[in-house]
N, C-alpha and C positions, 0 to 999 in steps of 0.2 A: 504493500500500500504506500501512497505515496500523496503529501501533502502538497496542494494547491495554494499559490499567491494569494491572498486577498488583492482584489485590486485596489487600486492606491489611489483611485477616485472615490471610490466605496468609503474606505478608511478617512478619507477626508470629512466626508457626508456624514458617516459615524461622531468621529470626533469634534465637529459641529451641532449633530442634535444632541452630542451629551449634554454639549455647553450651555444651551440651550433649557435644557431639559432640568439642569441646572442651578440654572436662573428661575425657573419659574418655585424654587423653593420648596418643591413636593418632597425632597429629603430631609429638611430638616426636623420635619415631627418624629418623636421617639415610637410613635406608634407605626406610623410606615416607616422604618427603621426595623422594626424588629417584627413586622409582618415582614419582610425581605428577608430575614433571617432566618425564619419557621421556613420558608419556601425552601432555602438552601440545604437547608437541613431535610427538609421531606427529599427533596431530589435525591442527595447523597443516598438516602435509604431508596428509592425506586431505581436509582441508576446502578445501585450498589455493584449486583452482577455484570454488568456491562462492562463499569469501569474494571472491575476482577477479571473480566476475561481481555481485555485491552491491555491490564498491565503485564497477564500471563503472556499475550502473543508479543508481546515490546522487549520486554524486560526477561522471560521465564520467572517473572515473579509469583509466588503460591498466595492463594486466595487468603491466606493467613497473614503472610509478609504483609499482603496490598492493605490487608484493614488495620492490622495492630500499629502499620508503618507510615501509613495514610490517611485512610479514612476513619481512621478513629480519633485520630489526631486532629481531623477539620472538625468531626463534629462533638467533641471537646470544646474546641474554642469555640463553634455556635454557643453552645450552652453556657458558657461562660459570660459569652458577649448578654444572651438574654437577659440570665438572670443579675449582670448589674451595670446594665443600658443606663437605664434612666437614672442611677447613683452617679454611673461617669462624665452623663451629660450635662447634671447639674455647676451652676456657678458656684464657685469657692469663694467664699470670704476671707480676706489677709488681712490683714492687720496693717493701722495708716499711722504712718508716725503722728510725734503731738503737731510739727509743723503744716500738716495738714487738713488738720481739726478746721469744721467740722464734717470732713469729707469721708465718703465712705469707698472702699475699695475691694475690688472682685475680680477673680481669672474668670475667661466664658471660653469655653472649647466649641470654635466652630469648625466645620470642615474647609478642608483646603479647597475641594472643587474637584477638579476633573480628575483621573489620576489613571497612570499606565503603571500596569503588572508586567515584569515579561519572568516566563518560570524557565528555568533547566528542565534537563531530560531525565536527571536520576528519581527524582519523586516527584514526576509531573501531574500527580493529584495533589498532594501536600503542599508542595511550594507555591502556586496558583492561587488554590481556595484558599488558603491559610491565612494570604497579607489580601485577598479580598473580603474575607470576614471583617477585620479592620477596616475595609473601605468601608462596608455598608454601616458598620455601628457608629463611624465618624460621621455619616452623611453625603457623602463622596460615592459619585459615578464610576466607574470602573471600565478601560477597554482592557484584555485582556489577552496576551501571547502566549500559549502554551508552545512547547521545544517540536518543532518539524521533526526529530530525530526520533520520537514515540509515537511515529502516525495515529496509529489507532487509538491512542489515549486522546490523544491532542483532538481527534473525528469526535472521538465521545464526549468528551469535556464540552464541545463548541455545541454538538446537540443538546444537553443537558440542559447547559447556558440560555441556549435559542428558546427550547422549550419552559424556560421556566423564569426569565426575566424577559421585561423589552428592553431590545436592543437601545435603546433611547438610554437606559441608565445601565446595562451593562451589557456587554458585548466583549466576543472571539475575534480575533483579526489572524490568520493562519501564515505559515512562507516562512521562507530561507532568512539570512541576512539582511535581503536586498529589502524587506517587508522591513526588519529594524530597522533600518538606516530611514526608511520612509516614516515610520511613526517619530524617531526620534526629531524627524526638522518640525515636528510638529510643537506646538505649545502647551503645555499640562500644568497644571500645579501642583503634582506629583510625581515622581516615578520612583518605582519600589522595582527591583531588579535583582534578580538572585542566577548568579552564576560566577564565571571566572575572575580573577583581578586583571587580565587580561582585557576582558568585555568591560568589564568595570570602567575603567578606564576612557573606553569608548563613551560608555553612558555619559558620565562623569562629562564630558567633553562637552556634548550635544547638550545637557541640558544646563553647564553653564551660558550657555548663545543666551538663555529667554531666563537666567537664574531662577530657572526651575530647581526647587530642592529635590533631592534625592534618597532615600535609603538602599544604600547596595550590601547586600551579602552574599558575600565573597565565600575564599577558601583559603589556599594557601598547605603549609608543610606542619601538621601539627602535632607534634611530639608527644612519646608513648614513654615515659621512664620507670623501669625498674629495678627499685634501688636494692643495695645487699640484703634489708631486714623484710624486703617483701615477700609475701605467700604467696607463692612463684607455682601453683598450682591453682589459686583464685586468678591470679592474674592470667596464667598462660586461658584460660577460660573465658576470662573477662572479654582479652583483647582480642582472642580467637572470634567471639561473638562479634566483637566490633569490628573486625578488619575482613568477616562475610558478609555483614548483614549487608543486601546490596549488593553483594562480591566487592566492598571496597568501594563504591562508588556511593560515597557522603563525604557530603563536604566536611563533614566534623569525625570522619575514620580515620585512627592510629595511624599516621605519616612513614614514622617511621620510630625506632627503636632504640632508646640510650639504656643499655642495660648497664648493673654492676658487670662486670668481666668474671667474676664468680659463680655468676647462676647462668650464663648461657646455654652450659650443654642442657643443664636441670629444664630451664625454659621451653629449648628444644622440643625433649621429651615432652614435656606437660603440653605441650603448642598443640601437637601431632594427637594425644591423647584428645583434648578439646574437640578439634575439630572430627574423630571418629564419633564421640559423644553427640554432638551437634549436629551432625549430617553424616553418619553411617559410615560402614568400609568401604563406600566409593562414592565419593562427593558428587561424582558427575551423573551419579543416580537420585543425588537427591534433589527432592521436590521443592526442596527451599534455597537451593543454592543460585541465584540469579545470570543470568550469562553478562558478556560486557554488552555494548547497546551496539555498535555496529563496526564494520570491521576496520577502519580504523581504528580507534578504541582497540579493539582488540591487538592491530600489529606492535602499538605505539606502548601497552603495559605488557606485553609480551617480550619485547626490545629492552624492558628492563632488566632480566634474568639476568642478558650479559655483564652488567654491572657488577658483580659480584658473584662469590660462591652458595651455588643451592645448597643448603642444608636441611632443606623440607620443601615437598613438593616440587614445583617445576614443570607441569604434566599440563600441555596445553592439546585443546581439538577446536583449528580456524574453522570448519565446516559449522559448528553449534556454536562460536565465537565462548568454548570455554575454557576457563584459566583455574587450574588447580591452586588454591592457598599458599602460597613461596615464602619462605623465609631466606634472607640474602643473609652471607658472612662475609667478611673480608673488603667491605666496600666503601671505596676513592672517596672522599668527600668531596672531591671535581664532577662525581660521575650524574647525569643526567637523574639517575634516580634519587640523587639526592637534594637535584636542584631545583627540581619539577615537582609539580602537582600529580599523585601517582595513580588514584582516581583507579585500583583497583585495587587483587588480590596478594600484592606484592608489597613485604615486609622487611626494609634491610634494621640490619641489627649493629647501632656499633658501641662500642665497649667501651666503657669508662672506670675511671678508681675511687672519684669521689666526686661530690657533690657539686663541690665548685667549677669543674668543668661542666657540668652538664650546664648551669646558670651561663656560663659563658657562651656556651656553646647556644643555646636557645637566645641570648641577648643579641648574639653576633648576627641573626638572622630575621628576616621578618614576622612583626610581631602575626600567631597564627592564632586560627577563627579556636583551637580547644588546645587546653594544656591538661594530660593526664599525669599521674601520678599512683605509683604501685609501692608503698613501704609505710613507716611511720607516719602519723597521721601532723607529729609536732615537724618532720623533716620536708611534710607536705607544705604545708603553713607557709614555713617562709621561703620554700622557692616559688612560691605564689606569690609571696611577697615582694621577692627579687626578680620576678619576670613579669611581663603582660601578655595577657591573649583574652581571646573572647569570650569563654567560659573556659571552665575547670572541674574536672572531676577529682575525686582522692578515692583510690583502689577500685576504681570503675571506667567504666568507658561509655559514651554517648549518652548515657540518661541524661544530664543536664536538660537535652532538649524539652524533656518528657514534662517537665515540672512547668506550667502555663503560667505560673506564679513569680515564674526567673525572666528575666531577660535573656534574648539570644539575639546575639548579632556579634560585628564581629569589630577590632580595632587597627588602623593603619591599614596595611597590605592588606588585612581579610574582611575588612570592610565598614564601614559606619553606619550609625542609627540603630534599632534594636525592635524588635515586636515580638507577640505573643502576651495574650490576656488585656489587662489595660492598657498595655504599650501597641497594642496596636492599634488601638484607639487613638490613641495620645500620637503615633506615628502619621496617621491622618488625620492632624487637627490640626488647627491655630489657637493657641492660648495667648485667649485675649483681654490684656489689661481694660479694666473698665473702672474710673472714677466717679464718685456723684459724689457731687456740692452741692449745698442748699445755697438758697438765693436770700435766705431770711437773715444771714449773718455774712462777714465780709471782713476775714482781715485785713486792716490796712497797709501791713508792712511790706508785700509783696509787690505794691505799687511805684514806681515809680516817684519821686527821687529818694525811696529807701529811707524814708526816717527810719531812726531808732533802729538804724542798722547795728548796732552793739550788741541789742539785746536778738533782735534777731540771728544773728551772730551764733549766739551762745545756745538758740535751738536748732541750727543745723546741724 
């Protein structure tokens, strides 16, 4: 299957009756706001199977994977959004210094207005619906680009869409590049963008022309360490879990590996153990193991092997684009797998004696979208301390995301801004300062030529 351009006269026509559509203010009630939301969320349940078998024929991902990875994840955040809409929408009262007595002061969260979604190919249900849930509970229109590279999903998603909003407040736009490049000369008062720092960058670009704000998340190389006093058997499970789910393709999967130099071969072992445990004695029979998305992808983490010594797996078939679980030894820190975003199943490992290199070594590089952590919970603490990234786990992997209550997003190279639960509200809003003065009192000091400027003085 194979996705079709939207035409770029269409897209225009779109992103004009959003604007439009808009204007006339129908978003703003909390009530059509969260009838929008119910709707989303019945779709998810009526489309459920569809979208399960869209992500099987894309991805070989299992009906299990797509909803616990997915779509349980969007309709989470629905539920979240409903039940505290109309808390988040309310103005806040702040506090007015004495110099401003007797004036009263308040933030008002309106929406930004129109706003472009564009999603990647690895969780083209999650990444899509997720920063639209956000559109719809700030008020904001929504055009939306699902990834050409998951035809079938990206077919199903746009049907869903069609059939369950009008195109006037949210809308599919489909294509290659050539379809971004066109939305981008457009003008938005959002765009929310989730893929490469690569594309980032592009975004970034296009929507300084019209200082369109943005939220981009990113990726980048995000560091897996296990240090000498970690349970090197929770861990080898942990990050075994982490570095298939997907076969490796999330943006927040184990990069790559700073272990003690103590526990490697142990590692090893427990790695190989994990992965029997998790998907049986032949991976490539099982039902939850994902392939890569297409055969690029697949030449391009395939190409990483050479970089260093296989010490687990290695075992690739280009015909079903699958890549057995790899752990690398021995590997260049020149070497491409080290430099690059590795966006699969491939795992290099390099050895460290203490602590202080690893900090070093994570500082030397761009700051990335997760920092894991396998050992002491106090030795966790302050390399948290001593490094940044986007989130963090301690002797886990990838949950961070799971908690609607955390922010996710990423910092520097992996990205800016953040959403999930009330930040993605607050991600499509404008918080807006609002005064009120009475007219029944009037102090005079503010006036013009400043009498008694001493004492006013002493209240600023």
């Amino acid at each position: 299957m194979k996705i079709e351009n939207t035409d770029i006269q269409y897209i225009k026509e779109i992103i004009d009756a959003q604007r439009e559509f808009f204007a006339s203010n129908a978003t703003l009630d909390c009530r059509f706001r969260k009838e929008q939301l119910k709707k989303l969320r019945n779709a998810l349940i009526e489309w459920e199977k569809p979208l399960c078998d869209a992500l099987w024929k894309d991805l070989h991902k299992s009906a299990e994977e797509a909803i616990l990875t997915e779509l349980s994840i969007v309709s989470g955040e629905i539920k979240n959004h409903i039940k505290h809409l109309r808390c988040w929408m309310r103005s806040r009262r702040v506090s007015t210094p004495l110099k401003m007595m007797p004036s009263r002061s308040r933030v008002v969260s309106e929406p930004l207005g129109n706003a472009l979604i564009i999603a990647p190919w690895n969780y083209p249900v999650q990444l899509l619906l997720n920063p639209l849930v956000g559109a719809i509970s700030s008020g904001c229109t929504a055009v939306l680009k699902p990834s050409p590279y998951v035809p079938n999903v990206s077919k199903v998603i746009e049907d869903m869409i069609t059939a369950t909003f009008d195109k006037r407040y949210i809308a599919v736009v489909q294509g290659n590049r050539t379809v971004n490049e066109a939305l981008l000369q457009n003008r938005f008062d959002i765009i929310f963008f989730t893929g490469s720092p690569v594309l980032g960058h592009t975004v970034m670009g296009a929507a300084a022309k019209h200082l369109t704000p943005v939220v981009l998340e990113l990726g980048g190389k995000s560091p897996c360490i296990v240090d000498k006093e970690a349970d090197v058997k929770v861990a080898a499970k942990r990050i075994a879990w982490g570095k298939t789910l997907n076969a490796g393709q999330t943006c927040i999967a184990p990069d790559y590996l700073l272990i003690h130099k103590t526990r490697i071969n142990e590692f090893v072992a427990e790695f190989a153990k994990a992965i029997k445990e998790l998907h049986g004695d032949d991976i490539k029979q099982s039902r939850h193991y994902v392939r890569l998305v297409n055969d690029k992808a697949f030449e391009r983490v395939k190409g990483y092997m050479n970089d260093g010594n296989i010490v687990y797996g290695g075992a690739t078939d280009a015909a079903e684009r699958f890549i057995e679980p790899t752990l690398l030894a021995d590997v260049p820190l020149t070497s491409p797998v080290m430099n690059e975003e590795i966006f699969g199943p491939i795992l290099p490992m390099i050895p460290f004696d203490d602590r202080d290199e690893v900090v070093n070594f994570v500082r030397e590089r761009e700051k990335p979208l997760a920092f894991y952590y396998f050992g002491k919970v106090k030795h966790a603490k302050e390399m948290i301390r001593l490094t940044s990234a986007g989130g963090s786990c301690i002797n886990d992997a990838i949950m961070h995301i799971a908690n609607e209550n955390m922010p996710f997003g990423g910092v520097g190279n992996s990205g800016m801004g953040n959403y999930h639960g009330k930040l993605s509200f607050d991600a499509f809003s404008h918080k807006r300062a609002v005064v009120t003065t009475p007219t029944w009192f009037d102090l005079p000091f503010r006036y013009m030529p400043y009498r008694m400027f001493g004492l006013v003085k002493k209240l600023l």
